[in-house]
C-alpha positions in Angstrom: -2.5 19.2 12.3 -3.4 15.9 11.3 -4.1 16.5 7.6 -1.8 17.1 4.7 -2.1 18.6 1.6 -1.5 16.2 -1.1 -1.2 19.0 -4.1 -4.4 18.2 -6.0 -6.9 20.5 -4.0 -9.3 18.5 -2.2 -7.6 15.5 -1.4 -5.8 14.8 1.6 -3.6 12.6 3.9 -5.0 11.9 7.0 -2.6 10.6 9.6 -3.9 9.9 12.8 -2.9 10.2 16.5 -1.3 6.7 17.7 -1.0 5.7 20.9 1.2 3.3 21.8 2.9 0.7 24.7 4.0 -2.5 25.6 0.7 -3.9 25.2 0.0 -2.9 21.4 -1.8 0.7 20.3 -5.0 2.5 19.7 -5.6 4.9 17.6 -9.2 6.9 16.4 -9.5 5.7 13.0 -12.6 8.3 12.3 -13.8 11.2 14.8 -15.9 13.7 13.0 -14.8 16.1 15.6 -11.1 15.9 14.2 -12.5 16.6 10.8 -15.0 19.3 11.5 -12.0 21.3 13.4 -10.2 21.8 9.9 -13.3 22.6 8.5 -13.8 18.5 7.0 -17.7 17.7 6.9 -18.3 14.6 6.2 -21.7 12.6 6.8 -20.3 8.7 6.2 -23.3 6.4 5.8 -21.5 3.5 4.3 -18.4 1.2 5.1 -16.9 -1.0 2.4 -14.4 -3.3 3.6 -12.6 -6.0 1.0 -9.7 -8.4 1.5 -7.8 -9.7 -1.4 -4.1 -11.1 -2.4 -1.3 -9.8 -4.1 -1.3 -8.2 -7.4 -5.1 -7.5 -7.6 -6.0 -4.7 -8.6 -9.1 -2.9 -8.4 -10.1 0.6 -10.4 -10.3 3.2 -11.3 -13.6 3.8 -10.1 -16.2 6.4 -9.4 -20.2 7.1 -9.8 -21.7 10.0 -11.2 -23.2 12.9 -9.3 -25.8 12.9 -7.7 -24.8 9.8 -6.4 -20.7 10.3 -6.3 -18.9 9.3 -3.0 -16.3 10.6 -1.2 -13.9 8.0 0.5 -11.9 7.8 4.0 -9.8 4.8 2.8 -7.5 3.1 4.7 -5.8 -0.4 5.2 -6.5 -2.9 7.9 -3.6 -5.7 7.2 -1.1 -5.8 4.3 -0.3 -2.7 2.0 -1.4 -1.2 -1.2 -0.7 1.5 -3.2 -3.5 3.7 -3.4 -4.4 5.9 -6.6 -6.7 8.5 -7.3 -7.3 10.5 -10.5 -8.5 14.3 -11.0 -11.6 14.1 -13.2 -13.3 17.9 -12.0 -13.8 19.6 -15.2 -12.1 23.0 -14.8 -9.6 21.6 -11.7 -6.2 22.7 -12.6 -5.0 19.3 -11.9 -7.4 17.6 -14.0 -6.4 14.6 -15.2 -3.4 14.2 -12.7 -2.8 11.1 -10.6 -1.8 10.8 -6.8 -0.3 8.0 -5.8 0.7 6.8 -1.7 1.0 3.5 0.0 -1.3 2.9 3.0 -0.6 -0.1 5.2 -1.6 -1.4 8.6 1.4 -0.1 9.8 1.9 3.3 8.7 -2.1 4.0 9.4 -2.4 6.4 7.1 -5.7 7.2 5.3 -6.7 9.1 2.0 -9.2 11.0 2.3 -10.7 11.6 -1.8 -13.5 13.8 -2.3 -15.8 13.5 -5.5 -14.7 13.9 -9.0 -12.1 11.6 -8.4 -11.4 8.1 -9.7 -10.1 6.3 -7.3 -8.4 2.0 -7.3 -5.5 0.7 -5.6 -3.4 -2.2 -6.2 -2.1 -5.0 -3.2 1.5 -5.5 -2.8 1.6 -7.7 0.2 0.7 -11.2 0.2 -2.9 -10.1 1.4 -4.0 -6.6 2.3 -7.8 -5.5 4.0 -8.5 -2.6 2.5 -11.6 0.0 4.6 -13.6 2.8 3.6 -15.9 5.0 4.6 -18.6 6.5 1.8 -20.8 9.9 2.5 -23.0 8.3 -0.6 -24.8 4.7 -1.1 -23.4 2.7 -4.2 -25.4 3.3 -7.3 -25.0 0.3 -10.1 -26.5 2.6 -12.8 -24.1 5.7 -11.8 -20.5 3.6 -12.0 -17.9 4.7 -13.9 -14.5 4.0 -14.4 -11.1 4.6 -16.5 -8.6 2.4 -17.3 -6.0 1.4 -15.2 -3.3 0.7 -17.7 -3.7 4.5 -19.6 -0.4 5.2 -20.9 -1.9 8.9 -20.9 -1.6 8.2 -16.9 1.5 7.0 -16.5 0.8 5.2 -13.5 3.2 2.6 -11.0 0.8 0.5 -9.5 3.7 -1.0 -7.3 3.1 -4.2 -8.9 4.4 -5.9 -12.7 1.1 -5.3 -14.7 1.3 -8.5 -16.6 0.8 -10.2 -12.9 -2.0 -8.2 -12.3 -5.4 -9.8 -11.3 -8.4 -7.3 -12.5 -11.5 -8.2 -12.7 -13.4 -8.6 -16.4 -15.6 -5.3 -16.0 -12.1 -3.4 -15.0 -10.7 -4.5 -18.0 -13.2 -3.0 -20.6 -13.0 0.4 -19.0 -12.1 3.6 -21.0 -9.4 5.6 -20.7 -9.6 9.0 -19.7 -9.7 11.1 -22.8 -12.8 8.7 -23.5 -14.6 8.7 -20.2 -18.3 10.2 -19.7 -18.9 11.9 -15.8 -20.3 15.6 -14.9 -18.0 16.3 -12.1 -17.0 20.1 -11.8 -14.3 21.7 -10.2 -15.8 24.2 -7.5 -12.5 26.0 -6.5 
């Protein structure tokens, strides 16, 4: 099975099938057959891809229903340490963080359904970081927590004083403050 459980119910590890020889690998990144065989339905009708250096970090982000995304995320060059935050009202892991490290070589994915906040953080000198959305970005539906909540407790992987977030990261709440309708549908 090429899908693991990652504790908070939902979200999953999605480690694909790689073939490999003398002359390199290949490897299907996304086959909606794969998914729909464990019962994974997915319609993905938007790719994000971003490139960045070491210590950024971006999140936590998400956008409200009815525009919330879920996210196949996974990294094309470098590594980062990917995070993702329970925000489902009524989710017995509310409020919980996952943490894993996806790299180009490891090919790992994540995939995180809705309701939760998701960022990662690059600890390589650069890192490509590619996701698939089932929703279009929304400006007016973005929300976020902070990524330093010591309510968290999070290891980005990186010193936080080198980190490099952007200005609208920096003013976001933390999560006993945030605002989001996201429901936990068990």
């Amino acid at each position: 099975m090429p899908f693991t459980a990652t504790g908070l119910p939902g979200l999953l590890i999605y480690e694909p099938k790689v073939f490999g020889d003398h002359r390199g690998y290949f490897f299907e990144s996304y086959n909606a057959n794969t998914f729909q065989a464990e019962g994974i339905d997915y319609n993905f009708v938007q790719d994000n891809q971003a490139r960045s250096t070491y210590g950024v970090l971006r999140g936590l982000h998400y956008q409200l229903e009815p525009y919330a995304q879920t996210k196949l995320i996974r990294v094309l060059e470098g590594r980062i340490i990917d995070v993702v935050v329970d925000i489902r009202t009524g989710s017995p892991t509310y409020g919980k963080s996952f943490t894993i490290e996806l790299n180009a070589d490891n090919k790992l994915q994540l995939l995180v359904p809705k309701g939760f906040a998701h960022g990662y953080a690059v600890i390589s000198d650069t890192a490509e970081v590619m996701y698939k959305c089932d929703n279009f970005y929304q400006k007016g539906s973005e929300g976020g927590i902070i990524f330093n909540d010591p309510a968290l407790g999070i290891d980005w992987g990186i010193d936080l004083k080198d980190a490099v977030v952007s200005e609208k990261d920096l003013i976001l709440p933390k999560l006993a403050d945030i605002t989001h309708n996201f429901v936990f549908n068990s």
